[in-house]
Backbone bond lengths (Angstrom), bond angles and torsions (degrees), N, CA, C in turn:
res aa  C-N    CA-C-N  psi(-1)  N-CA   C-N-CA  omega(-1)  CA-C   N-CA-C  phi
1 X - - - 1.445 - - 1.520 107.97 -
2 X 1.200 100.38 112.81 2.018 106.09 174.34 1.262 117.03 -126.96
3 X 1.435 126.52 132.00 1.605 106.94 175.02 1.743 98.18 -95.79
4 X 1.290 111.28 -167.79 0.938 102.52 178.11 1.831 96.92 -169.55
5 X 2.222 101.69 112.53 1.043 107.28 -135.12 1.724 87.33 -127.63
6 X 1.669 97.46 123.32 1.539 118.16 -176.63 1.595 109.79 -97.15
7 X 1.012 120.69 172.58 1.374 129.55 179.27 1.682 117.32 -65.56
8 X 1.510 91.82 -15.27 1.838 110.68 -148.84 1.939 94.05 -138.74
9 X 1.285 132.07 -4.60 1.110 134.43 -159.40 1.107 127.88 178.72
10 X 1.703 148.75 152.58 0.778 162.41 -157.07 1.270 107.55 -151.81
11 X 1.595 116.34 136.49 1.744 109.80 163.35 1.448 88.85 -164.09
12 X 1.412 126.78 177.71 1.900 144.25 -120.40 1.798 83.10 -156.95
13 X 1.234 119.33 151.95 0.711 152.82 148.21 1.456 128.85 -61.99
14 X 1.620 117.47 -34.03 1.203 118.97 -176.49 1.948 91.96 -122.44
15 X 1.102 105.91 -29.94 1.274 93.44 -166.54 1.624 129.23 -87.77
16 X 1.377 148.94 130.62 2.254 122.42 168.95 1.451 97.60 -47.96
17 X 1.621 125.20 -23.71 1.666 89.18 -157.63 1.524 113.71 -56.68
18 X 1.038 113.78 -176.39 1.733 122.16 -179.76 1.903 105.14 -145.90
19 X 1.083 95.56 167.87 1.815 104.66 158.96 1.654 96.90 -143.86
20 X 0.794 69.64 158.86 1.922 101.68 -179.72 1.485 123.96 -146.76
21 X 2.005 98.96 127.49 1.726 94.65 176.09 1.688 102.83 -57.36
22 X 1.102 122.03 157.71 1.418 142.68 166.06 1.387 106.91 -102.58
23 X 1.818 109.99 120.62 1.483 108.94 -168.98 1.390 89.86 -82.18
24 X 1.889 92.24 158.68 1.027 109.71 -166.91 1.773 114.38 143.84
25 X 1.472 124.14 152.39 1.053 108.97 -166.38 2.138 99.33 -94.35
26 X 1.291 107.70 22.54 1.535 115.71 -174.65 1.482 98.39 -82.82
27 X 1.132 134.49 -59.55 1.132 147.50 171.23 1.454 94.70 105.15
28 X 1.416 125.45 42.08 1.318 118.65 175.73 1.717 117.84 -89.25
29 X 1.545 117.08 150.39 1.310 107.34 166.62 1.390 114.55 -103.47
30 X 1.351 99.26 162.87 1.839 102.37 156.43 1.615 101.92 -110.87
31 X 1.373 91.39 166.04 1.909 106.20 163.96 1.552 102.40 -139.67
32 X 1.625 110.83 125.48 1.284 130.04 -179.01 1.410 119.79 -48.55
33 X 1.411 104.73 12.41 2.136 101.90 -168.28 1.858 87.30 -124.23
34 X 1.218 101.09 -15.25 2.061 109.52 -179.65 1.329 95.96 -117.97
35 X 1.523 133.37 95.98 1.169 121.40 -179.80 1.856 104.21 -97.79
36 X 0.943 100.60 139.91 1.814 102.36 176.64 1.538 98.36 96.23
37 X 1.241 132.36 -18.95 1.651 132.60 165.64 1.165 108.19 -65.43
38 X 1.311 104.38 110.54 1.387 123.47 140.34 1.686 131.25 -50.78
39 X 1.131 151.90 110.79 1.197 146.09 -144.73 1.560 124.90 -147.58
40 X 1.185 145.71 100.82 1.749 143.94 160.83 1.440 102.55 -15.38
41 X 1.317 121.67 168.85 1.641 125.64 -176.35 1.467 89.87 -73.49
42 X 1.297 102.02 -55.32 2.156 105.00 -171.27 1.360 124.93 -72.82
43 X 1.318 106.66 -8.73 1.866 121.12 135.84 1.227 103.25 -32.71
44 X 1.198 97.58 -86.53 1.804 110.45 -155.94 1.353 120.15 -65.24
45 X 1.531 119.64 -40.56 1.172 109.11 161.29 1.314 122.93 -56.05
46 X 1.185 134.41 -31.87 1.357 123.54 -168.37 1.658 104.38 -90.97
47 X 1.472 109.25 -13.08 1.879 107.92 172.09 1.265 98.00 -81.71
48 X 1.904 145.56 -34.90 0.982 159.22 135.05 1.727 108.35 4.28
49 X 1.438 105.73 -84.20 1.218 127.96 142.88 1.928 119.60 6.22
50 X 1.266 99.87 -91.00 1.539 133.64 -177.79 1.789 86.26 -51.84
51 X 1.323 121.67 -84.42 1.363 113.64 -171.36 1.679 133.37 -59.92
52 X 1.324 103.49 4.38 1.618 129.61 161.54 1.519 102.90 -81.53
53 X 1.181 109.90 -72.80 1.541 116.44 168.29 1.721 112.00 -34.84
54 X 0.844 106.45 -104.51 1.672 111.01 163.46 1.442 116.13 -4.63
55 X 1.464 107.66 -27.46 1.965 88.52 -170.40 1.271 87.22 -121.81
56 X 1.416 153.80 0.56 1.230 164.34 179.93 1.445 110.09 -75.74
57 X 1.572 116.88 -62.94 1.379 125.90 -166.82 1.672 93.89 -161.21
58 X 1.377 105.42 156.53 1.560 112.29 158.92 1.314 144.87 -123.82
59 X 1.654 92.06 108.70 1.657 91.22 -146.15 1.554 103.77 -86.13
60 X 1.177 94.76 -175.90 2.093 100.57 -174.70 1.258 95.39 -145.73
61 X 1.405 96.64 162.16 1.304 109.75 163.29 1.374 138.01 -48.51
62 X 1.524 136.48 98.05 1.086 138.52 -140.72 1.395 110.58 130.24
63 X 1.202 104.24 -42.77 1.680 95.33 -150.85 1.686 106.80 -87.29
64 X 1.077 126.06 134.08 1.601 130.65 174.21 1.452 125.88 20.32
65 X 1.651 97.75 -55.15 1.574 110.53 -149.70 1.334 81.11 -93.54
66 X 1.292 145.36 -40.02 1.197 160.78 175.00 1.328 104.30 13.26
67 X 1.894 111.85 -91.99 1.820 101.04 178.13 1.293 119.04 -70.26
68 X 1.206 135.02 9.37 1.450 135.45 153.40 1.671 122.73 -79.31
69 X 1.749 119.59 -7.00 0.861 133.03 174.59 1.498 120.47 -81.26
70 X 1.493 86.41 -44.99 1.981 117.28 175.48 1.345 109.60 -67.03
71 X 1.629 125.17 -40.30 1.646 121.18 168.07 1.086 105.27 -70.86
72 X 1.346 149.16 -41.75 1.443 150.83 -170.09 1.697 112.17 -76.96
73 X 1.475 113.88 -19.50 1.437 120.07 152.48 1.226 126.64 -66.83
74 X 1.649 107.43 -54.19 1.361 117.88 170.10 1.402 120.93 -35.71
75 X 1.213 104.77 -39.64 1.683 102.55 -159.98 1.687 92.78 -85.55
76 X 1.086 131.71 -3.99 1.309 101.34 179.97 1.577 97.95 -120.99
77 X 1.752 112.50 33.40 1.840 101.45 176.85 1.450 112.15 76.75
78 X 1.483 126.80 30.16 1.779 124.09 176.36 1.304 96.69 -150.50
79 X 1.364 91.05 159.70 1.360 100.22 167.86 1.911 99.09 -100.84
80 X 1.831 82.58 167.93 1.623 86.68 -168.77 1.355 106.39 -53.22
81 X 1.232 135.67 -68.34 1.663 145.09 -167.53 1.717 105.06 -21.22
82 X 1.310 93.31 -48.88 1.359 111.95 -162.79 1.949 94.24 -68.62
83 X 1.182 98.57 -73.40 1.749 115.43 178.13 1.178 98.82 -16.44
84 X 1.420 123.14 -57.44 1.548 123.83 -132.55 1.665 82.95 -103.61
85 X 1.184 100.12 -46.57 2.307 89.83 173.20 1.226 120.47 -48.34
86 X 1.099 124.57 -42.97 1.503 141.40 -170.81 1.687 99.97 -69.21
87 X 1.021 95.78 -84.95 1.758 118.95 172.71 2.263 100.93 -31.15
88 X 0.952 114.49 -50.74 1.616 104.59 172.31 1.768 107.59 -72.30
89 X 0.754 130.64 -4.32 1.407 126.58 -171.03 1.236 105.68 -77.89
90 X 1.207 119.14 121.16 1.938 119.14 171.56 1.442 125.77 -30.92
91 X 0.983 134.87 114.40 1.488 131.99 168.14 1.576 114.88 -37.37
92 X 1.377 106.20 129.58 1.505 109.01 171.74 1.532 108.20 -158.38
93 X 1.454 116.56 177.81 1.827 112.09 -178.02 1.773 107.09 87.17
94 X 1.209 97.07 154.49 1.304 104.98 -156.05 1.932 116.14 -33.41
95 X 1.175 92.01 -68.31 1.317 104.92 156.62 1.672 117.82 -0.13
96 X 1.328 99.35 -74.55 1.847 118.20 176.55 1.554 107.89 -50.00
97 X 1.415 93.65 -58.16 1.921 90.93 -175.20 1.517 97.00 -71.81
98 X 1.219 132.91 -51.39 1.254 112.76 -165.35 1.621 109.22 -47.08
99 X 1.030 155.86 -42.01 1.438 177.60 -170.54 1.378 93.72 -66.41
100 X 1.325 105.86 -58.84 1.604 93.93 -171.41 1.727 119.43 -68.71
101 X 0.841 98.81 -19.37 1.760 117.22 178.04 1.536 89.34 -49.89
102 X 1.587 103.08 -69.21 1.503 111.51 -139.77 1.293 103.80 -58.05
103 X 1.957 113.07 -41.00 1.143 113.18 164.37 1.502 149.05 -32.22
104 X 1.765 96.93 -46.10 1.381 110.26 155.53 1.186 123.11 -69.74
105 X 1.563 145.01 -34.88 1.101 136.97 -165.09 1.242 116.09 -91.39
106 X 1.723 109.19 -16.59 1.638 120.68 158.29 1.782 125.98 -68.91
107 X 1.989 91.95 -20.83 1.862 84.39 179.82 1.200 104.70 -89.39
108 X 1.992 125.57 -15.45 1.187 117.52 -147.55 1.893 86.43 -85.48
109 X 1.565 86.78 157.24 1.969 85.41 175.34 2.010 114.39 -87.03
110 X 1.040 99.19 156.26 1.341 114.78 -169.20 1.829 101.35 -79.91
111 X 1.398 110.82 79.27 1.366 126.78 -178.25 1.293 111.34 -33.10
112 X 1.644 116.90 -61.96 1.740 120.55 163.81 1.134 135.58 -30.01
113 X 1.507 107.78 -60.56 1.468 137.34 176.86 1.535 105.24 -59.27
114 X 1.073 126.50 -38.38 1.529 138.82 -176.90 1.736 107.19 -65.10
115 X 1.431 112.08 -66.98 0.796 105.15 -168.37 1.408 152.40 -141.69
């Protein structure tokens, strides 16, 4: 499990969710599994976090990571159950398509440039 954390973005190794700075002079983020949350950078990384976890393995109560799951809920207002439900749920909402665009318009080839 690695995130892998930009000035402007966040994304998981195992997981689609994402975070994103939110323009603006707030310097707030979102993360695609909390839509409409407003969030600190160490918000998001650590909800970042939770939805790496979540799409990686599924842990329960008991298992190791367990009260490290429950502080990493805490901080964003959930309990773990909840965290980790939310956080596995497929990405969708503007956010998602916007991403997916870029995706496409990054595989498609640059017709001009070509030729």
């Amino acid at each position: 499990m690695a995130l892998t954390i930009n000035d402007d973005s966040i994304s998981g190794d195992h997981t689609g969710h994402t975070g994103r700075l939110v323009p603006g002079p707030q310097r707030a983020w979102e993360v695609s599994w909390l839509p409409g949350r407003l969030l600190d950078r160490s918000t998001a990384i650590t909800a970042m976090v939770l939805a790496d976890m979540a799409a990686s393995s599924t842990p329960k109560p008991g298992d190791r990571l367990w009260p490290h799951i429950e502080s990493w809920a805490t901080v964003i207002g959930l309990t773990a159950p909840d965290a980790l439900a939310r956080a596995s749920q497929p990405r969708d909402g503007i956010s998602a398509e916007h991403d997916d665009a870029a995706l496409d318009s990054a595989a498609q080839p640059d017709r001009e440039a070509a030729g």
